[in-house]
C-alpha positions in Angstrom: -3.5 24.3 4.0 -4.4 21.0 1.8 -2.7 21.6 -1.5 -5.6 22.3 -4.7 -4.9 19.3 -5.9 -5.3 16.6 -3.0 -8.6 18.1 -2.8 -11.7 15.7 -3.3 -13.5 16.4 -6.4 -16.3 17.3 -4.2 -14.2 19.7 -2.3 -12.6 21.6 -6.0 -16.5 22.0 -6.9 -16.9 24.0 -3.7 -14.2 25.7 -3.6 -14.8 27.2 -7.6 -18.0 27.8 -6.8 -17.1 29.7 -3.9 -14.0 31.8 -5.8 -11.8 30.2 -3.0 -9.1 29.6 -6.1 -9.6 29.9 -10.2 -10.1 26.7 -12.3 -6.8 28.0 -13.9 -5.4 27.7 -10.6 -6.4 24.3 -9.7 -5.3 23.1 -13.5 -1.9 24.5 -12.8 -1.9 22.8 -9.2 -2.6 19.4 -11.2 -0.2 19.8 -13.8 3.0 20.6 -11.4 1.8 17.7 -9.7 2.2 15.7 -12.6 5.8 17.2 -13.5 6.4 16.0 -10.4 5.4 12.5 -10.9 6.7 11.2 -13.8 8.2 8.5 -12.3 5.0 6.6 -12.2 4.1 6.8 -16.0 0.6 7.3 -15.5 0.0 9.9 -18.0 0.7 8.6 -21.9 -0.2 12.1 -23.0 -0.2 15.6 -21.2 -2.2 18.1 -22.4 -1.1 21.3 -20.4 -1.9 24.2 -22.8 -5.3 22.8 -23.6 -6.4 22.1 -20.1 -5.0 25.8 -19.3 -7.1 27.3 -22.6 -10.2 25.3 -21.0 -9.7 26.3 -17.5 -9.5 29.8 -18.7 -13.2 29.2 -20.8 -13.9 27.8 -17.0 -13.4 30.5 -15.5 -14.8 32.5 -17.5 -18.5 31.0 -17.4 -18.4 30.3 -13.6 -18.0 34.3 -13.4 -21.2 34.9 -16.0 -23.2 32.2 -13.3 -23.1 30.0 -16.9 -21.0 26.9 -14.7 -21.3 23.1 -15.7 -22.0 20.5 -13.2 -18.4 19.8 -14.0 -16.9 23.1 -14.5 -13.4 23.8 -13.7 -12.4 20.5 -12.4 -9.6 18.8 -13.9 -9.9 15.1 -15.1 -7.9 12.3 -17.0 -8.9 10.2 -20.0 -7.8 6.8 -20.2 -5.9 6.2 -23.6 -9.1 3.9 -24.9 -11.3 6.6 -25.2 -11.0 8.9 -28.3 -10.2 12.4 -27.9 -10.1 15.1 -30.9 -6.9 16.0 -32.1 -5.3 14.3 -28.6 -3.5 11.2 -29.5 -5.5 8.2 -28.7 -3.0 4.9 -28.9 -4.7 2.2 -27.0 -0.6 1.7 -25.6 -0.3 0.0 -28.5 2.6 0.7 -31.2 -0.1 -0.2 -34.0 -1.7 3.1 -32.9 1.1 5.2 -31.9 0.5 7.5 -34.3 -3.4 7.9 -34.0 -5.3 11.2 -33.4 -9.0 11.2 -33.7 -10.8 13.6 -35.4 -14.1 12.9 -33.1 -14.4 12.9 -29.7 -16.1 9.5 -27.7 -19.8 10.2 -26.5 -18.7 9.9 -22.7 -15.7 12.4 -22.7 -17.6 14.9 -24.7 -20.6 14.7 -22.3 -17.4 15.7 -20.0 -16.5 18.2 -21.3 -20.0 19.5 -22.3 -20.1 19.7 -18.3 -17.0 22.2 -18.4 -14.7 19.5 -16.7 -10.6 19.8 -17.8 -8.8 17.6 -20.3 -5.1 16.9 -18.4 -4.0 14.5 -20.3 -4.3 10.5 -21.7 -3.7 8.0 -18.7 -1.8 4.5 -19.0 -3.7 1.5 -19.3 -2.2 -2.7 -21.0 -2.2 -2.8 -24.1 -5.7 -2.7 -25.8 -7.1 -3.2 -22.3 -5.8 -6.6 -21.9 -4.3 -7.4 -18.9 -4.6 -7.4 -14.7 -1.4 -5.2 -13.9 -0.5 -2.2 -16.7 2.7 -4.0 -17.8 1.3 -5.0 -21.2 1.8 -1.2 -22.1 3.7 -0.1 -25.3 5.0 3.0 -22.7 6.0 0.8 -20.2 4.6 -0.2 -16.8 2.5 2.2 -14.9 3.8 2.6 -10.9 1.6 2.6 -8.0 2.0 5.2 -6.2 1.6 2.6 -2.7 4.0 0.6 -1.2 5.0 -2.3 1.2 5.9 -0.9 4.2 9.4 -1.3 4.5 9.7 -2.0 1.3 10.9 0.0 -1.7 9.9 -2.6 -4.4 7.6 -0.9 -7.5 3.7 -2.2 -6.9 1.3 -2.3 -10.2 -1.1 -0.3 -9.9 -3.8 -3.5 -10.8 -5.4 -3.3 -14.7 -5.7 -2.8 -17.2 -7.4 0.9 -16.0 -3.9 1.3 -14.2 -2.7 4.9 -14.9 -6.7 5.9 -14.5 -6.2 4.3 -10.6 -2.6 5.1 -9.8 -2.8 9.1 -11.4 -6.3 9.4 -8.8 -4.2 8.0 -5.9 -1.4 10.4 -6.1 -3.4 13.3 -6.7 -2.4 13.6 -10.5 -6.2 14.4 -11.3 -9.7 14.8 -9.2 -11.0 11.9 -10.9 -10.4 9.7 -14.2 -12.5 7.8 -16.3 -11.6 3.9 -16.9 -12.7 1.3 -18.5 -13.8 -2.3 -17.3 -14.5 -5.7 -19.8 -13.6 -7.7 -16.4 -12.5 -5.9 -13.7 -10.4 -3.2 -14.8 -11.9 -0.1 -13.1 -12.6 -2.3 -9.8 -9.1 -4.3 -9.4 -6.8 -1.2 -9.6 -9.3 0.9 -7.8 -8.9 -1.8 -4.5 -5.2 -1.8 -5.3 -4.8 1.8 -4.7 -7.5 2.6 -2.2 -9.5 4.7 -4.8 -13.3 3.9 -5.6 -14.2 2.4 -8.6 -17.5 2.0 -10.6 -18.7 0.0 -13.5 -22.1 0.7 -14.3 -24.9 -1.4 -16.1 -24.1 -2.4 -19.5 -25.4 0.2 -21.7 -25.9 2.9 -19.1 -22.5 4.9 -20.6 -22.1 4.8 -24.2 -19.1 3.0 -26.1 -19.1 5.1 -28.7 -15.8 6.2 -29.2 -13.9 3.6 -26.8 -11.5 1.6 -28.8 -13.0 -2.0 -28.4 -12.1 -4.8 -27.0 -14.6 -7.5 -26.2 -18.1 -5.4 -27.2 -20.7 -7.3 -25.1 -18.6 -6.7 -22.1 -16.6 -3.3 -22.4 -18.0 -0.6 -20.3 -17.1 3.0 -19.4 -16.7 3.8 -15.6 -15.4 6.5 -13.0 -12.2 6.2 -10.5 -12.4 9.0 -7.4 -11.4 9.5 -4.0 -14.6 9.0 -2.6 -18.1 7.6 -3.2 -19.5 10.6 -3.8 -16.7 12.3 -6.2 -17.7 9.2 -8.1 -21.2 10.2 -8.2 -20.6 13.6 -9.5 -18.5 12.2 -12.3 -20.8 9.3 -13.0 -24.2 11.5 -13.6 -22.6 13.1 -16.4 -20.7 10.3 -18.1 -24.0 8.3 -18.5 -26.9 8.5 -21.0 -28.6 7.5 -23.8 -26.8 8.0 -27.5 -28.3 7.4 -30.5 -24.8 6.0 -32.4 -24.4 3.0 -29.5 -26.9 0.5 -30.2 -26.6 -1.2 -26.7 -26.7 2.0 -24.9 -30.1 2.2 -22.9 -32.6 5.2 -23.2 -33.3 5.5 -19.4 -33.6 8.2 -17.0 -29.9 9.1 -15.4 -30.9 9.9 -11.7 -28.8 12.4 -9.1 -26.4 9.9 -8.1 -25.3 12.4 -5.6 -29.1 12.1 -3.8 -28.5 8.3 -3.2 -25.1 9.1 -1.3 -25.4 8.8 2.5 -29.2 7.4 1.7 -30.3 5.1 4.8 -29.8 1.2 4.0 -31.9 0.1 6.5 -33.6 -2.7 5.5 -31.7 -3.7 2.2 -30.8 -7.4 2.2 -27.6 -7.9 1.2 -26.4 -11.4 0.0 -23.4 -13.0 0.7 -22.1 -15.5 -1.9 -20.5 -18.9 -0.2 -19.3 -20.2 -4.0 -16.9 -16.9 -3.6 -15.0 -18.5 -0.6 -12.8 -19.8 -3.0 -9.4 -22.1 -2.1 -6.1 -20.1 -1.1 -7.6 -16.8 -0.6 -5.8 -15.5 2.8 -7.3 -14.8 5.9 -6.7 -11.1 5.4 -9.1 -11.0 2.2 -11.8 -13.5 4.8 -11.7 -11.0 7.8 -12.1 -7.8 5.3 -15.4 -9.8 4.1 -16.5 -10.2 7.3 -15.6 -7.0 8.7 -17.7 -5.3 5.4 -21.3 -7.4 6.4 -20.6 -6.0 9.8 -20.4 -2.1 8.8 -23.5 -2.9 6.5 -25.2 -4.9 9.0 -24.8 -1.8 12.1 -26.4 0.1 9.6 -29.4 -1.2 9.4 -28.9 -4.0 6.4 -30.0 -7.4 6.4 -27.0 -9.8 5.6 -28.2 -13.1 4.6 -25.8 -16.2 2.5 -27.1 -16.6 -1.2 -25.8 -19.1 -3.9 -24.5 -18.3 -7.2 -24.0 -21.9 -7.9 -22.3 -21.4 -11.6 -19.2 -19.0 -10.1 -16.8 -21.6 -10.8 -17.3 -21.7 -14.6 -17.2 -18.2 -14.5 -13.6 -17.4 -15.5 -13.4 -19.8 -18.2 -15.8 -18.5 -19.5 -15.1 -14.9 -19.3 -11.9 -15.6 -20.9 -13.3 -17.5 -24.0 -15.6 -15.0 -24.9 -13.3 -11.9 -24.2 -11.2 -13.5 -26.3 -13.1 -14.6 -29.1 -14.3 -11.3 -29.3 -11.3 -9.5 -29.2 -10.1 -11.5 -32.0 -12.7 -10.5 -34.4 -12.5 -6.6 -33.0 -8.7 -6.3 -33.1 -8.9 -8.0 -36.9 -9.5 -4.6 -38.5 -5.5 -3.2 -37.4 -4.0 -5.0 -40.3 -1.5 -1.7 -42.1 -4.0 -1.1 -44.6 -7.4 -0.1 -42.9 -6.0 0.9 -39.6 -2.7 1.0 -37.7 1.0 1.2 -38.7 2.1 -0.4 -41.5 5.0 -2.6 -42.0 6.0 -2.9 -45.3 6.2 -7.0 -46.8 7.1 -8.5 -50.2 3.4 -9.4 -50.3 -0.2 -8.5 -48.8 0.5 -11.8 -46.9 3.5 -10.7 -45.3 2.7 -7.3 -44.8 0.0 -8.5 -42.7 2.1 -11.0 -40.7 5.0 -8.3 -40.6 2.3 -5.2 -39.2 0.8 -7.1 -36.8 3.9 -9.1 -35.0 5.5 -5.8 -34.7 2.2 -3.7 -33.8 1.0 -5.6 -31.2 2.8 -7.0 -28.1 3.0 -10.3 -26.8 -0.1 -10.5 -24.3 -2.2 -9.2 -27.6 -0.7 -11.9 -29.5 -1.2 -14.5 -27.2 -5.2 -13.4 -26.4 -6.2 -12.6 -30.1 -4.6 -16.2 -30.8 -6.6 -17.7 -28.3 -9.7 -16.3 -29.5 -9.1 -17.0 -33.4 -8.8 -21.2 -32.2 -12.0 -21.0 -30.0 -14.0 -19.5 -33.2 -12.4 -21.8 -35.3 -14.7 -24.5 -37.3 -14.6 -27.8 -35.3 -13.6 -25.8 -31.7 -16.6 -23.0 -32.4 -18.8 -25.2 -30.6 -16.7 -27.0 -27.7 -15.7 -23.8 -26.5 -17.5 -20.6 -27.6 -21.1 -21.8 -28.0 -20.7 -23.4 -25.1 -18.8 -20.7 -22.7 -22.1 -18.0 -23.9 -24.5 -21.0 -22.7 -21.9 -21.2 -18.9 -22.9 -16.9 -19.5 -26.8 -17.7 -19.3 -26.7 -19.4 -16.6 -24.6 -17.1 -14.4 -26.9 -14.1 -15.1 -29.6 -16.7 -14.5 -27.8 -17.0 -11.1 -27.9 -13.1 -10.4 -31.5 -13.1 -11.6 -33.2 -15.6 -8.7 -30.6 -13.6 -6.7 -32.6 -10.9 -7.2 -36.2 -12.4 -7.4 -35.7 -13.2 -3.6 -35.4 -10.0 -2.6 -31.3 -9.0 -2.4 -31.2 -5.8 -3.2 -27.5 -5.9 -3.5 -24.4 -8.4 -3.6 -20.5 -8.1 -1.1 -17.5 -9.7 -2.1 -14.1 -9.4 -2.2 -12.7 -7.5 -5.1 -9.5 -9.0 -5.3 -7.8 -12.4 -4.2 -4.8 -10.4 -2.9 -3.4 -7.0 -2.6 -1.4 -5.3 -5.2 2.1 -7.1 -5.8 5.3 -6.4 -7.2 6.0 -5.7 -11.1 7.4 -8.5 -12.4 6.5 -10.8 -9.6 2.8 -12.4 -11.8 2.3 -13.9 -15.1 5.8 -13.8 -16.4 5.9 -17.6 -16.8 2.2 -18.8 -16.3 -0.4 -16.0 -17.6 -2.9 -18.0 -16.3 -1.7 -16.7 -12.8 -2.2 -13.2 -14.0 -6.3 -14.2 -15.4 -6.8 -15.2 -11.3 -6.6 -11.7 -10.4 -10.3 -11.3 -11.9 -11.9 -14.1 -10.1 -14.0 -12.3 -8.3 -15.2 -9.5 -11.0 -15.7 -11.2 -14.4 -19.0 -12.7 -13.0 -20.2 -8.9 -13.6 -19.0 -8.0 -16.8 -20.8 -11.5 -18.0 -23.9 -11.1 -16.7 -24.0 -7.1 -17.6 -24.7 -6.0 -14.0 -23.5 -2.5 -12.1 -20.4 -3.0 -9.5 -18.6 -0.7 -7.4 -15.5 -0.7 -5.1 -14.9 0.9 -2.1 -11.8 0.5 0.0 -12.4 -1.2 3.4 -9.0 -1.6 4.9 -4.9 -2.4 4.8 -3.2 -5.8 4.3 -0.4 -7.2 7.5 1.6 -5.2 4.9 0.2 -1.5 4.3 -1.7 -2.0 1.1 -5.1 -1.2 0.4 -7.8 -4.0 0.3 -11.3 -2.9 -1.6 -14.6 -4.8 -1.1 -17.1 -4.8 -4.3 -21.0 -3.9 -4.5 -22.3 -5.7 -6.8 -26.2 -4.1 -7.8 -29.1 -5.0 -9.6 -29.3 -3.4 -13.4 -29.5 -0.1 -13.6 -29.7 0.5 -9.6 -26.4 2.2 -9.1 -28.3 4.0 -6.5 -27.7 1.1 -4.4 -24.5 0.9 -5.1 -23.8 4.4 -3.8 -26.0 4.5 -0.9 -24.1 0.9 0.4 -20.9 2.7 -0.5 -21.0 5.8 1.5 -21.8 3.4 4.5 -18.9 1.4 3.8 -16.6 4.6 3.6 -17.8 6.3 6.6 -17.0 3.4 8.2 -13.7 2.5 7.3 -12.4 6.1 6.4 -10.4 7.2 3.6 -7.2 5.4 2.4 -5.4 8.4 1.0 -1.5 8.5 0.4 0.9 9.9 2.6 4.5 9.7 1.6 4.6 11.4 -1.9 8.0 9.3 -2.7 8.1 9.7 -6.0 8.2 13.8 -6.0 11.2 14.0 -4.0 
């Protein structure tokens, strides 16, 4: 018998509703689970007694017929969303000591929904970063690895402990968060799928910010259609987010297994970019081929201004992370670290709050926003952002209903092994997802199939605005078609 908690989402909801086993009994099946695994340092918080106390409430409504579209099933929170009276940290020591007194618009939808709080999941520091080793609690571990090989794999970023804690069956489903790729990079380096929907369609009221016009809430799960479930009632309208988007949330559910006969799919030759292996080519390939057999229309479309594209990404995440991360100075917000002035106080909180890859990215941002460089560099890298949506937008005006890529340039690697002398080799990882988060569009990604090594490779939807529809009908094909990558050898609980 599969264990409660290597059950899909899909199959816990089923298996509550049917009173196959108690919501108390699937919590407790999650939290020895994560006893278990605490050698991956996915969770920065666990929250046992309150996800036993709201299994119980569960439980209790799914015997009066009173059951959420959520109810019973047990969920993590990455540490960037706040959660009352939970410690919410960021994984930064400015915020070690934080605990909100509101709850952020998406969870509490969540839990409105009767899903289960287990606990606060790992992410870099303030969301900045490709691999979760920018993390005040330390690297997150993937629960994958090298065949043959012992050697500790990220789990991708900066969603990391959302990615790795869904791969090793540490919680039906997580929410993440993605400013350039960090729900869909660790989601292809773990074989989970991953969603970032339209800008605006979940709120960000809540979500500790890191570049505003990009941030966006989104769902890890184990298979397209857990990621439905979980994405229907995350999104919606709120009235305290003024970007979020006062729209219609459909049944994602519906659009899984939907026909895609006769959607055009585009395949972008400014993505066949220098030094990506012939593993990450032949995946491609292999993805237009499921989508073509069933029934899709594959056709080569130009997004001519893909090359600026990570530049730019970079100069305006940065720039705005400079100005966001500007209020944690000891006397608004944050730890303080006492000085013999305001000056030093300042200079003292903040070199001891915030850890080197923070340094170095609010740093960057303060010079491009500086007089004399404000032009040069951030006027210009927001006109290099009209242009790529422009891109997207005659994309779309010929007819493509949807976009296939690559998600990653490479599978996941070793901690350690990226960035630790160049940083720049790290800011490569999100070549092929930044282009999204700059021109506000939904994305989605599904694993496809294994490197020469044994790691998981995902391939990314990306959708026109507001048609995650799409994204989960082409997903389910893309699935069905190359199965489920679930882990086998639970290592780390023996």
């Amino acid at each position: 018998m599969t264990a409660l908690n290597q059950l899909t989402l899909t199959q816990a909801r089923e298996g509550l509703a049917q009173g196959e086993f108690s919501a108390v009994e699937l919590t407790d099946s999650y939290l020895g689970a994560m006893e278990a695994a605490r050698a991956l340092n996915s969770y920065t918080a666990e929250t046992a007694d309150k996800a036993r106390d709201m299994a119980a409430r569960a439980d209790a409504r799914i015997a009066s017929g009173d059951a959420g579209p959520l109810e019973g099933l047990p969920l993590g929170v990455k540490d960037m969303f706040a959660t009352e009276g939970v410690a919410t940290t960021a994984c930064s020591n400015i915020l070690k000591n934080f605990v909100p007194t509101y709850e952020s618009t998406v969870t509490s939808h969540l839990w409105r929904d009767g899903a289960v709080m287990l606990g606060k999941l790992g992410n870099d520091e303030f969301a900045m970063g490709s691999s979760n080793e920018s993390s005040a609690f330390g690297p997150v571990v993937s629960p994958w690895r090298r065949e043959g090989d012992a050697t500790p794999l990220v789990p991708g970023g900066s969603s990391g402990g959302s990615a790795a804690a869904v791969a090793a069956y540490l919680c039906a489903a997580a929410t993440g968060t993605d400013t350039g790729g960090s729900i869909r990079q660790p989601a292809a380096f773990t074989g989970t799928v991953g969603i970032k929907p339209t800008y605006g369609r979940c709120s960000r009221w809540g979500i500790i910010a890191y570049a505003s016009s990009l941030d966006q809430a989104g769902v890890f799960a184990r298979t397209v259609n857990d990621a439905a479930i979980l994405m229907r009632s995350m999104a919606g309208h709120d009235p305290k987010d003024s970007t979020s988007v006062n729209l219609r949330v459909p049944d994602y559910e519906d659009a899984v297994g939907a026909s895609v006969r006769g959607k055009r799919i585009g395949i972008p030759r400014e993505y066949r970019v220098d030094g990506m292996s012939q593993e990450i080519c032949e995946l491609w390939e292999q993805g237009a081929d499921m989508l073509r057999d069933a029934g899709a229309e594959i056709v080569e479309i130009s997004l001519p201004h893909t090359k600026y594209a990570l530049p730019a990404y970079y100069i305006v995440a940065l720039a705005e992370a400079s100005s966001n991360l500007a209020r944690y100075d000891g006397v608004r917000y944050g730890e303080r670290v006492p000085g013999k002035d305001i000056i030093d106080m300042y200079e003292r909180t903040r070199a001891a709050g915030f850890g080197p890859e923070v340094r170095r990215r609010i740093m960057i941002g303060t010079y491009v926003l500086s007089a004399g460089y404000y032009d040069a560099y951030y006027l210009k890298a927001q006109k290099v952002r009209t242009l790529i949506k422009r891109d997207f937008d005659d994309v779309y005006a010929q007819g493509v209903d949807a976009i296939l890529t690559p998600t990653t340039p490479s599978p996941a690697f070793g901690i350690g092994e990226k960035g630790s002398g160049d940083p720049v080799e790290m800011y490569l990882q999100d070549v092929f997802t930044v282009t999204v988060n700059l021109a506000g569009l939904p994305a989605m990604s599904v694993p496809a199939g294994f490197s020469s090594d044994g790691l998981p490779l995902g391939l990314q939807l990306i959708g026109r605005p507001f048609q995650e529809e799409t994204l989960f009908s082409l997903g389910q094909v893309i699935e069905d078609a190359a199965g489920r990558f679930p882990v086998e050898d639970l290592w780390w609980s023996k």
